[in-house]
MIPAMAR-179738 format. One record per residue (C-alpha): residue in one letter; x, y, z. Coordinates in Angstrom, 1 decimal, padded with zeros to 4 digits. Layout:
N
<r A, <X, Y, Z>> ...
REM end
This chain:
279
<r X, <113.7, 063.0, 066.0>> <r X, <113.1, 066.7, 066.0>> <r X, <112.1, 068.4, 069.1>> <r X, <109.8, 071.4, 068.0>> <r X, <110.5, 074.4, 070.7>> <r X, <107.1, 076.4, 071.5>> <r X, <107.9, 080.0, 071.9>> <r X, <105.9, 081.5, 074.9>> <r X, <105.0, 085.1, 074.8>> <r X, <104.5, 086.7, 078.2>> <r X, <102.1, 089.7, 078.2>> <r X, <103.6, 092.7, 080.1>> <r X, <102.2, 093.2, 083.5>> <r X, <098.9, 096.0, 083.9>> <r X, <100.2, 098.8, 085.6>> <r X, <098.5, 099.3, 089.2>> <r X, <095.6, 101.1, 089.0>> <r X, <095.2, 104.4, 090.4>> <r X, <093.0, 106.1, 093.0>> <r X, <091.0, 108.9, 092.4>> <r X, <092.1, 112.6, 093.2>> <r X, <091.0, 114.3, 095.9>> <r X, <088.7, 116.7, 093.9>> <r X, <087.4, 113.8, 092.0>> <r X, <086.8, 112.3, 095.7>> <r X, <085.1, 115.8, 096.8>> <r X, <083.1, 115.9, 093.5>> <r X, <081.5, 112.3, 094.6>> <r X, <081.0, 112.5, 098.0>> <r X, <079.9, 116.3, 097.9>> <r X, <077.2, 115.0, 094.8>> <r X, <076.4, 111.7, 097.6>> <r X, <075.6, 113.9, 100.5>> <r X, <073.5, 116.5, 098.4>> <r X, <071.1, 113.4, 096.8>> <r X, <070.9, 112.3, 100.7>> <r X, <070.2, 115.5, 102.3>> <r X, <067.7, 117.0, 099.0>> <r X, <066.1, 113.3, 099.5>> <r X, <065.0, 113.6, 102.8>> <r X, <062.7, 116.3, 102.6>> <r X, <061.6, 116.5, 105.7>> <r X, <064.9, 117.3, 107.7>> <r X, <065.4, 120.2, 104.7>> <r X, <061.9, 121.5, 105.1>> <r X, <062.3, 121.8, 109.3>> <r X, <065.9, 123.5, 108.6>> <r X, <064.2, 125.9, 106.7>> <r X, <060.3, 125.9, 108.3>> <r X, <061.4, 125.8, 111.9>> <r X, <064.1, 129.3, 111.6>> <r X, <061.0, 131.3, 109.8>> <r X, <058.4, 130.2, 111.9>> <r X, <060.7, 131.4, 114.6>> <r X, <060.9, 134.9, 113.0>> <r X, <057.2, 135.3, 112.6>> <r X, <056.5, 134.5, 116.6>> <r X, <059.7, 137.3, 118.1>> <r X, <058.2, 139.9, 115.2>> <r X, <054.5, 139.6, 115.9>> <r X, <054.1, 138.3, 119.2>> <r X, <057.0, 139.3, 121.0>> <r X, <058.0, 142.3, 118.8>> <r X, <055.5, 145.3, 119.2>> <r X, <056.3, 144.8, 123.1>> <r X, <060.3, 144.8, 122.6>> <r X, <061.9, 148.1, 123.3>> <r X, <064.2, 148.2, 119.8>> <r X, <062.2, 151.1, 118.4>> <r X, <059.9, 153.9, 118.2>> <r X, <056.8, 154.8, 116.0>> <r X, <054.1, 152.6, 118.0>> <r X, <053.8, 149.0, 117.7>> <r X, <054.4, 148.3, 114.0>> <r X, <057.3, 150.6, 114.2>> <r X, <058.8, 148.4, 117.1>> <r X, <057.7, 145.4, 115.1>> <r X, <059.7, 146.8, 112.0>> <r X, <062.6, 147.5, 113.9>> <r X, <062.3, 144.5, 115.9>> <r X, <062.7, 142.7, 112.5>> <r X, <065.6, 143.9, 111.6>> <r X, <067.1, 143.4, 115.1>> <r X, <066.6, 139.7, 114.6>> <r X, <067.1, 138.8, 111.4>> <r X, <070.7, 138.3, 111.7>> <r X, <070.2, 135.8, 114.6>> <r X, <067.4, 134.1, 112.8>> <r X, <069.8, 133.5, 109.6>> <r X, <072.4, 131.5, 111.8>> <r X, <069.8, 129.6, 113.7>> <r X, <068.5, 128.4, 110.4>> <r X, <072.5, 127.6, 109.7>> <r X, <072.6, 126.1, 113.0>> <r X, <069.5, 123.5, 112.4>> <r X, <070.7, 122.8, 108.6>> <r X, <074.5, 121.9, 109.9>> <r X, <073.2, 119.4, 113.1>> <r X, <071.9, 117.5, 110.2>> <r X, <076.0, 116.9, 109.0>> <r X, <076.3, 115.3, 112.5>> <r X, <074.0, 113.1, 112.1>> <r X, <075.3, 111.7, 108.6>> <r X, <078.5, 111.8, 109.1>> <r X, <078.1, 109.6, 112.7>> <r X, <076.0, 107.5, 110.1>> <r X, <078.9, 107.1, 107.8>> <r X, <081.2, 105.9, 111.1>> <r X, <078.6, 103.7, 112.2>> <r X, <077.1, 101.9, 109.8>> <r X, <080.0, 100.4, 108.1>> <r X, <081.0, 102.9, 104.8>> <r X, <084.2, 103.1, 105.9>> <r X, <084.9, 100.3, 105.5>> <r X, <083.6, 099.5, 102.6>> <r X, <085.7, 103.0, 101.2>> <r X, <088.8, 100.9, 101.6>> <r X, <087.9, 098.9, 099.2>> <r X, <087.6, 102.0, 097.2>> <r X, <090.1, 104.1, 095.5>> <r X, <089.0, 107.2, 097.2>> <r X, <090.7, 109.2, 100.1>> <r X, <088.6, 109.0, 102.9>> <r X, <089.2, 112.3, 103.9>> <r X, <086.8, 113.5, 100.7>> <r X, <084.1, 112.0, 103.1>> <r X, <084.1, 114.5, 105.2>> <r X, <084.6, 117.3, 102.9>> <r X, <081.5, 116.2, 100.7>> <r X, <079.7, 116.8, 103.7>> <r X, <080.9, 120.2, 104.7>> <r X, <080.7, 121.4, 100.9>> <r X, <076.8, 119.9, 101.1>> <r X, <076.1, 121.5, 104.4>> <r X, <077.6, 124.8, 103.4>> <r X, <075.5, 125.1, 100.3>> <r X, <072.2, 123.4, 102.3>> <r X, <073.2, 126.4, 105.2>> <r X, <073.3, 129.2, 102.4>> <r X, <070.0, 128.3, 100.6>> <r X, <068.3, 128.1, 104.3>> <r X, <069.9, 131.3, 104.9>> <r X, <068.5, 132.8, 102.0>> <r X, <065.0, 131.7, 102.0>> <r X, <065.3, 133.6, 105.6>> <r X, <066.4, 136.9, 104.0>> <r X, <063.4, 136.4, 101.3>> <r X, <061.1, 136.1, 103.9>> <r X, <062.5, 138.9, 106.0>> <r X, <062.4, 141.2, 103.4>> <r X, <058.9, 140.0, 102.5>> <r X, <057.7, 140.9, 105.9>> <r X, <058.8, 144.6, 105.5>> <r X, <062.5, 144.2, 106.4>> <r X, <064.1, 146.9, 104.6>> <r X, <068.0, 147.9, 104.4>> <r X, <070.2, 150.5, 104.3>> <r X, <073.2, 148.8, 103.1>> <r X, <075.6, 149.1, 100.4>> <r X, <076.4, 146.2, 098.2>> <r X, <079.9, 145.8, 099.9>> <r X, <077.7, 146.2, 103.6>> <r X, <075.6, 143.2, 102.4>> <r X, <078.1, 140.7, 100.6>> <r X, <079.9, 141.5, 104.0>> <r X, <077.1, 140.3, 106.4>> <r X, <076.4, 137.4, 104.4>> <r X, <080.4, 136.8, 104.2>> <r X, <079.8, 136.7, 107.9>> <r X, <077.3, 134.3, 107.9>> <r X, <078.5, 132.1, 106.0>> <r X, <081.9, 131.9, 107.6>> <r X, <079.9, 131.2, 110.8>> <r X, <078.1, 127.9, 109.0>> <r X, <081.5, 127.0, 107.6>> <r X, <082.4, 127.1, 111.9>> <r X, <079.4, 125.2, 113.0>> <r X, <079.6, 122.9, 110.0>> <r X, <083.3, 121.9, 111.0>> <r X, <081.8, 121.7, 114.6>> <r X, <079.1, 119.5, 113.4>> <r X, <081.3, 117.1, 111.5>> <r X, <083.4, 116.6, 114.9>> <r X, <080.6, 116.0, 117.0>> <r X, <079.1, 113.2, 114.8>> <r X, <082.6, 111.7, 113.6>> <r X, <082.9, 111.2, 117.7>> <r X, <079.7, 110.3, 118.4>> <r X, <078.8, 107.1, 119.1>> <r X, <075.7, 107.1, 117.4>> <r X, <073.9, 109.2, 114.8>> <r X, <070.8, 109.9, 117.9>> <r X, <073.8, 110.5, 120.1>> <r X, <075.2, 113.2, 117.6>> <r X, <071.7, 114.9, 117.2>> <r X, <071.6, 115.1, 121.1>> <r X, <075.5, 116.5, 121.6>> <r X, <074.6, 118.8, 118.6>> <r X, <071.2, 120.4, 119.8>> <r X, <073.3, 122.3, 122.6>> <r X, <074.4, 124.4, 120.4>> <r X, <071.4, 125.4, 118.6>> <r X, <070.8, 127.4, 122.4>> <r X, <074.1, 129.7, 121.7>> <r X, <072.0, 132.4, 119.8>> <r X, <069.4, 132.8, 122.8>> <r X, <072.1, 133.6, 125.3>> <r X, <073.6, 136.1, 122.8>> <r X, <072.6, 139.9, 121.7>> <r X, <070.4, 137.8, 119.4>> <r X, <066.9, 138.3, 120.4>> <r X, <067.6, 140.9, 123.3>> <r X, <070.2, 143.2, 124.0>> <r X, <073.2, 142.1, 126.3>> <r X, <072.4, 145.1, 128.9>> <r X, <069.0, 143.9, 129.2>> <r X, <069.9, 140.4, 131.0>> <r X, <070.4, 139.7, 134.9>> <r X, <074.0, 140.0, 136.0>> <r X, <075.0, 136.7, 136.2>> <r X, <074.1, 136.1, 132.8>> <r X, <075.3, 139.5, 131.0>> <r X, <078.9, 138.0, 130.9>> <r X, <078.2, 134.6, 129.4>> <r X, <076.5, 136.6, 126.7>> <r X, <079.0, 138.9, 126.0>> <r X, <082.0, 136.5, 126.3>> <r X, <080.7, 133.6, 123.5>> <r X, <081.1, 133.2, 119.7>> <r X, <077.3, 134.1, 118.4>> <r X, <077.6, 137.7, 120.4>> <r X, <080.3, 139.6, 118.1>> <r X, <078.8, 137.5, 114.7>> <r X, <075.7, 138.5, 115.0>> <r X, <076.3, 142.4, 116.0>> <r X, <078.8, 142.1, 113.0>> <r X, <076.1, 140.8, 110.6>> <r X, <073.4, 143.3, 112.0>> <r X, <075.5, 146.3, 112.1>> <r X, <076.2, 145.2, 108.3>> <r X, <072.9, 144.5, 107.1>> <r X, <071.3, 147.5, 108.6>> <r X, <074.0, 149.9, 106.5>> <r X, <075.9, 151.0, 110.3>> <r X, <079.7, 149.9, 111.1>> <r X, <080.5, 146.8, 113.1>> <r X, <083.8, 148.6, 114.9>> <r X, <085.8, 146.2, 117.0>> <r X, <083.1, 143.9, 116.6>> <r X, <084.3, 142.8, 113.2>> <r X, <087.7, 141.7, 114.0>> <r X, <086.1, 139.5, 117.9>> <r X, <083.9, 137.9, 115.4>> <r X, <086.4, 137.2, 112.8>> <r X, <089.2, 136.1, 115.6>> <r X, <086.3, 133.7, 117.2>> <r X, <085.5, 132.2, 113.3>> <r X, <089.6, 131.6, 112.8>> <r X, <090.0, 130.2, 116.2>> <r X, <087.3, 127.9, 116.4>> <r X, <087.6, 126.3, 112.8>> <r X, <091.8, 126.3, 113.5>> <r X, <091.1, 124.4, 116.4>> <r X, <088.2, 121.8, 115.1>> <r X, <090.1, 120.7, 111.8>> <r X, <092.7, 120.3, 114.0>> <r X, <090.9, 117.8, 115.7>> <r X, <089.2, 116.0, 113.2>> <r X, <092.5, 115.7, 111.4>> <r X, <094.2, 114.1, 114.7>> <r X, <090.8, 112.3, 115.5>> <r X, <089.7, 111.3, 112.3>> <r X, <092.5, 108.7, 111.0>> <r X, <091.9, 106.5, 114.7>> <r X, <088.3, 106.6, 114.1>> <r X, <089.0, 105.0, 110.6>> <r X, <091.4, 102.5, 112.0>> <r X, <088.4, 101.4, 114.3>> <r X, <085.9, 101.2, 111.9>> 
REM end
């Protein structure tokens, strides 16, 4: 009797699969957060609606009384204008990146973390599809500002290099509060909470050169002015935007913009891994 042998043949082993890069992760999450945000129109539309409206009340209510310029009231409402255009341009930047707060605190809270685990994503692209949403949400807002501005008889004597300056400023300032944002509502214990911790800030341009100049204000108040981030950024982008030269304002604004985002991805890099573990 013959024993017949049965030759096995063992199939060689899948290799592990890998995880996606982290600019395929930032392609994902930045394309996730822009649906979101172009979805809910309504947020979009105050981020934009709520800045202009803003700009129409200082320039036509408040802006032939304002002492920014000569020629009767429609020359003081002209100059008035371009006086506060600049701040006008980072409130809207300031409304559009409180809205990253309050996603991001959603993504913490509602359980997306963990199902990214699952997922072979870094979860660190989370937070950068949000910032690269909010900075391109900010500079749209931004621009419909300008638009309008300039539709309202805000005219410039800037260069080209004056202008891509002042909006260089800008839009380092929204990369700033976006950062800031993203902190607040990765902390945050809920997404209301980070909408509440988050609409403090929309006051830093009032207490600023913004809407009136610095000399202008009571005592006690002339230093908190003078000594906070929005002061130097928005002389900076006025100065530019109206064709003049910043001076030593450039470099406080610039040294306020590198201190302030060195400081918060510092935190949300220490801060960010616990809050995941927690999740």
């Amino acid at each position: 009797m013959t024993a017949s042998s049965t030759t096995m043949t063992v199939a060689p082993p899948h290799p592990p699969a890998r995880g996606a890069g982290l600019l395929t992760g930032l392609r994902v999450f930045t394309a996730r957060s822009l649906k979101h945000s172009f979805r809910d129109g309504e947020s979009l539309l105050m981020a934009v609606v709520l800045p202009v409206m803003l700009m129409l009340i200082f320039t036509y209510v408040l802006g032939g009384a304002m002492n920014v310029g000569s020629g009767g009231a429609a020359g003081a409402r002209e100059a008035y204008l371009a006086f506060v255009l600049p701040a006008v341009a980072l409130i809207a930047a300031g409304f559009g990146a409180s809205y990253t707060a309050v996603v991001v605190s959603n993504d913490m809270t509602t359980g997306f973390m963990n199902r990214l685990r699952t997922m072979p994503f870094p979860s660190a692209t989370v937070l950068l599809g949000h910032a690269v949403s909010s900075m391109v949400r900010n500079l749209l807002a931004t621009a419909v500002v300008l638009v309008v501005g300039f539709a309202l008889g805000f005219r410039t004597a800037a260069t080209v290099p004056q202008f891509l300056g002042a909006v260089g400023v800008i839009a380092l300032w929204i990369l700033v509060i976006t950062c800031v944002f993203a902190l607040i509502g990765m902390v945050a214990g809920s997404a209301e909470a980070a909408g509440g911790y988050g609409f403090v800030l929309l006051f830093l341009p009032y207490v600023s050169s913004g809407f009136a100049r610095v000399e202008t204000m009571p005592a006690w108040l002339r230093p908190i002015a003078e000594h906070q981030p929005m002061t130097p950024v928005i002389d900076t982008s006025r100065a530019l935007l109206n064709g003049g030269t910043p001076g030593s304002e450039l470099w406080t604004a610039l040294a306020w913009c590198a201190g302030l985002l060195t400081l918060t991805v510092w935190l949300i890099a220490a801060t960010f891994p616990r809050r995941i573990a927690r999740t």
